[in-house]
C-alpha positions in Angstrom: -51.0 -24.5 -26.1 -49.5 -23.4 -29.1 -52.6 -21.6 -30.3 -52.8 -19.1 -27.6 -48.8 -18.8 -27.6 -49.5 -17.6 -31.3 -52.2 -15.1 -30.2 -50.8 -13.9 -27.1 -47.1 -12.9 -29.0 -49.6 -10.7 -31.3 -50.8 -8.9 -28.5 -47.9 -8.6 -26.5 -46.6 -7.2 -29.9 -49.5 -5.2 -30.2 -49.0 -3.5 -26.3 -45.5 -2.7 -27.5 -46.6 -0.5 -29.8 -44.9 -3.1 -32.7 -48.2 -3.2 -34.6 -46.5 -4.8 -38.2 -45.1 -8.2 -35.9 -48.9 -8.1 -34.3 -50.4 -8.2 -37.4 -48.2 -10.7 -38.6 -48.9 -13.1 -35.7 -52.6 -12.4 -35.8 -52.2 -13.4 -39.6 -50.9 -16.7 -38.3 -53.0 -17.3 -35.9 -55.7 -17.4 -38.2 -54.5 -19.2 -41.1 -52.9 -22.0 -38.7 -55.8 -22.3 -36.4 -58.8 -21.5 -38.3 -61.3 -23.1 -35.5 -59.1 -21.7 -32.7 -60.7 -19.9 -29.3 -59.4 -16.8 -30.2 -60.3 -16.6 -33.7 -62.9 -13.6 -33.2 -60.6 -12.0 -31.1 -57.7 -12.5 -33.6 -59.9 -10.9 -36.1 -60.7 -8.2 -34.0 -57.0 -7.2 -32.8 -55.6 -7.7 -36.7 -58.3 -5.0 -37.4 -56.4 -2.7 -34.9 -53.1 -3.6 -35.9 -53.9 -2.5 -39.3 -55.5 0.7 -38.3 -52.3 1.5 -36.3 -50.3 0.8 -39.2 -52.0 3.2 -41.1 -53.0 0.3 -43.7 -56.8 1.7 -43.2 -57.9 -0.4 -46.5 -56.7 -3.5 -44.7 -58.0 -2.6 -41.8 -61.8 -1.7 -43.4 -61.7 -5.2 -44.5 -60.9 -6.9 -41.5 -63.3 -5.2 -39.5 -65.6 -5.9 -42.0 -65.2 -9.7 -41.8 -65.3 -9.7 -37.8 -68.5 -7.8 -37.7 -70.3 -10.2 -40.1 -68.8 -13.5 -38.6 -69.6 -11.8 -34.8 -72.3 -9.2 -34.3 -72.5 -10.2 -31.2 -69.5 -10.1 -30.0 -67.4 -8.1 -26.8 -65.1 -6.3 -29.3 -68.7 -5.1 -31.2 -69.1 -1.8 -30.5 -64.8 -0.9 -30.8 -64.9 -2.5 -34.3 -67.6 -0.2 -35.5 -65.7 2.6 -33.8 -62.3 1.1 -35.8 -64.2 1.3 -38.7 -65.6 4.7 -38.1 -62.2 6.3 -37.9 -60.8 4.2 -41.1 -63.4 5.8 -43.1 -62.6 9.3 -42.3 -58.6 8.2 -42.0 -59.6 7.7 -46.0 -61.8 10.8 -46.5 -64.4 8.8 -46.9 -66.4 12.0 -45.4 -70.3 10.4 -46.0 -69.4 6.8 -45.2 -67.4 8.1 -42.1 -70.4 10.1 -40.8 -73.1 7.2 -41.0 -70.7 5.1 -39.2 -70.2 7.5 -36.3 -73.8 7.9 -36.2 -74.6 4.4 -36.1 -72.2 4.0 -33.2 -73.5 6.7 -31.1 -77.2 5.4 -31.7 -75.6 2.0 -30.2 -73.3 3.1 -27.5 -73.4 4.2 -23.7 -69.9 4.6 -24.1 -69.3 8.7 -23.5 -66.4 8.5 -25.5 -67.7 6.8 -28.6 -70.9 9.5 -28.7 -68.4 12.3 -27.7 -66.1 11.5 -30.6 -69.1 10.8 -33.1 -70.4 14.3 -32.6 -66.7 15.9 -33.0 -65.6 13.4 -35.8 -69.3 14.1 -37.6 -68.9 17.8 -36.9 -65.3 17.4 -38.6 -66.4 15.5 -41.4 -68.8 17.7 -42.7 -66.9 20.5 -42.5 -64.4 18.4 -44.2 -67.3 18.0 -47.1 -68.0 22.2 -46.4 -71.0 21.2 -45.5 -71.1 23.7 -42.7 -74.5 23.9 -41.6 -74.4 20.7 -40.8 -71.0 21.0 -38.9 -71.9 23.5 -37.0 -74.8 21.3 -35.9 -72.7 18.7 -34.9 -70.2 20.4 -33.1 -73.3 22.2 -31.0 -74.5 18.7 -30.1 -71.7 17.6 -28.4 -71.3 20.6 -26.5 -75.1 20.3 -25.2 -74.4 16.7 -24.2 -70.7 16.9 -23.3 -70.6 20.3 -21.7 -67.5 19.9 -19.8 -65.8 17.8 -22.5 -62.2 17.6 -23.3 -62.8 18.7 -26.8 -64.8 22.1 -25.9 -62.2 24.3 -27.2 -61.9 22.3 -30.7 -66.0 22.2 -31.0 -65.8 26.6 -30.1 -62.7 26.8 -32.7 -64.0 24.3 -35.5 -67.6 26.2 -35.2 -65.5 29.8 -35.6 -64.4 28.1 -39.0 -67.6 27.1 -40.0 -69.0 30.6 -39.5 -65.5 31.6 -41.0 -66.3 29.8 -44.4 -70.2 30.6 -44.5 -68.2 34.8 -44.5 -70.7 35.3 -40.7 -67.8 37.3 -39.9 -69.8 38.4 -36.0 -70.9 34.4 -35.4 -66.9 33.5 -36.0 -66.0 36.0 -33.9 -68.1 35.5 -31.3 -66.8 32.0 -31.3 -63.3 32.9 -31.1 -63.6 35.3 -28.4 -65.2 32.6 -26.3 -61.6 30.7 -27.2 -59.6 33.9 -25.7 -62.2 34.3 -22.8 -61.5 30.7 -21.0 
């Protein structure tokens, strides 16, 4: 029983928003009970603790081990995602974008191919690659057209056109902002 006592104060920890203790009992969790039930899982939730301690390195890693050890896992597709936003949390523009793009070739989740198109869009503008920006922010607005993000895809393509000096595109885009 002690096992899952170990695991279970982690994520109570976690649900509390006290992500350092979480980490700390996922830690032991896994170094105590190395053949455990809830070793994938443990992995998996030490990976968010991380992330929600802003230790993005530490969480990179750790996501990194429970996608090579489970592929195949429940927590798959959320550990890619994890790992999508630790990459851009870095700046890690190029590795952040062919993460989010792997993930929304793999998903039906809405809000894992929403945010890849935003995050992608972001990213690359981030890298002032603005054509390409642009062309992300357009796709999610095509495939999310009543998404909660509209007004950031409208404003962050206004900056794109801002940057590229398409002074009547920008505008355009900012009066569609002022119009809603």
């Amino acid at each position: 029983m002690k096992p899952e006592i170990v695991f279970k104060r982690g994520w109570c920890a976690f649900q509390l928003g006290e992500y350092s203790y979480a980490s700390q009992s996922f830690q032991q969790y896994l170094q105590e009970f190395p053949d455990g039930s809830l070793v994938a899982d443990a992995h998996y939730w030490l990976g968010e603790s991380f992330y929600n301690e802003g230790k993005y390195e530490e969480a990179l890693r750790t996501y990194g081990t429970f996608l090579k050890q489970y592929p195949q896992h429940e927590y798959t597709l959320d550990a890619k995602y994890g790992t999508a936003w630790g990459y851009y949390q870095l700046n890690r523009y190029s590795d952040a974008v062919r993460a989010f793009s792997e993930l929304s070739q793999l998903s039906d989740k809405p809000t894992y191919k929403a945010d890849a198109y935003l995050r992608n869009g972001d990213a690359y503008f981030a890298q002032k690659r603005y054509d390409d920006a642009l062309l992300s922010y357009q796709q999610y607005l095509q495939n999310f057209p009543a998404g909660q993000e509209n007004e950031w895809a409208v404003f962050q393509m206004g900056m794109c056109y801002l940057k590229q000096e398409k002074y009547t595109a920008a505008r355009t885009q900012f009066q569609k902002l002022l119009q809603d």
